[in-house]
C-alpha positions in Angstrom: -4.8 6.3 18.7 -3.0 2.7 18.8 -2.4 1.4 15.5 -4.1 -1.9 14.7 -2.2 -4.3 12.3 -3.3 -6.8 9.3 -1.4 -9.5 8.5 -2.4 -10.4 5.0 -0.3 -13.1 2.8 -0.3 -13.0 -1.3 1.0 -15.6 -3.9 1.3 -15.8 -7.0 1.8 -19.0 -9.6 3.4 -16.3 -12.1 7.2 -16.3 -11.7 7.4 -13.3 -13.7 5.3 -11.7 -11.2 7.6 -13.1 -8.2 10.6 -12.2 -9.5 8.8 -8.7 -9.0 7.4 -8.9 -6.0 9.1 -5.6 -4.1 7.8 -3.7 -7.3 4.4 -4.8 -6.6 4.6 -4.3 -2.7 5.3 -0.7 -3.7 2.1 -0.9 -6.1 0.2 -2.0 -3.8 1.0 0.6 -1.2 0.0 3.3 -3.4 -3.5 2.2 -3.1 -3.4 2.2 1.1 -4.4 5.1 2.8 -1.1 7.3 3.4 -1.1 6.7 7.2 -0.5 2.8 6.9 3.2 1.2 7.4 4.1 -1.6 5.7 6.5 -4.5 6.1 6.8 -7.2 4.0 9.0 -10.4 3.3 9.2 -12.2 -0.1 9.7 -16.1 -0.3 8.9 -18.1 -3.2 5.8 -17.1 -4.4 4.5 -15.5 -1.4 4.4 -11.8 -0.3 3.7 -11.5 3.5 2.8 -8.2 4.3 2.3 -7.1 7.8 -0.3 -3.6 7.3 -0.3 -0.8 10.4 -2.9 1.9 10.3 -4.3 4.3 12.3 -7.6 4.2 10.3 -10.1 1.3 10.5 -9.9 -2.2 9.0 -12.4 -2.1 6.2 -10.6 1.1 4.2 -7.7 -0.6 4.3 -9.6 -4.1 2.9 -11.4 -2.2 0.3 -7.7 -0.4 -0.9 -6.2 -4.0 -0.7 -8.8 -5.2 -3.0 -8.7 -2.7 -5.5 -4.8 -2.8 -5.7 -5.2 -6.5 -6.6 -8.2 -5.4 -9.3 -5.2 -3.6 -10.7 -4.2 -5.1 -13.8 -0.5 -4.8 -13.0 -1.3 -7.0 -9.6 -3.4 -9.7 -11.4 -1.0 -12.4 -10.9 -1.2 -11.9 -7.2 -4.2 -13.0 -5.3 -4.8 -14.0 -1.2 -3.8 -16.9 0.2 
C-alpha cells in the first residue's frame, strides 16, 4: 500500500505553548494511529507537520482533532 501524506500547519499565539512545541508534536502523535510517521519543523509560532499513513485520511483527521480537544494542546489550533 503507498502511503498518502497530510501536510497540516499549527500556531499558536501562546509563547509558553511555543517554547514547547516538540513536547506537544510528541502529544499529538500519541493520538495518531501507530502506523503514521511524522516530521515536523518549529518556527515561531508555527508547527508544520508533514503526516504519512498507510490508513485513510479521515482517521487520521478525526485523531488530529481530538489531540487538539486535548486540554494540554489548547493553545494550538490550524492555521
Amino acid at each position: 500500500m503507498t502511503a498518502r501524506t497530510l501536510d497540516i500547519t499549527l500556531s499558536t499565539e501562546d509563547p509558553d505553548a511555543a517554547a514547547r512545541a516538540a513536547l506537544s508534536v510528541a502529544r499529538l502523535m500519541a493520538y495518531l494511529p501507530a502506523s503514521c510517521e511524522v516530521e515536523y519543523s518549529v518556527t515561531d509560532h508555527r508547527l508544520a507537520l508533514t503526516i504519512s499513513t498507510p490508513t485513510d485520511h479521515p482517521a487520521v483527521e478525526q485523531a488530529l482533532t481530538r489531540s487538539l480537544a486535548d486540554p494540554a494542546l489548547g493553545a494550538w489550533h490550524r492555521a
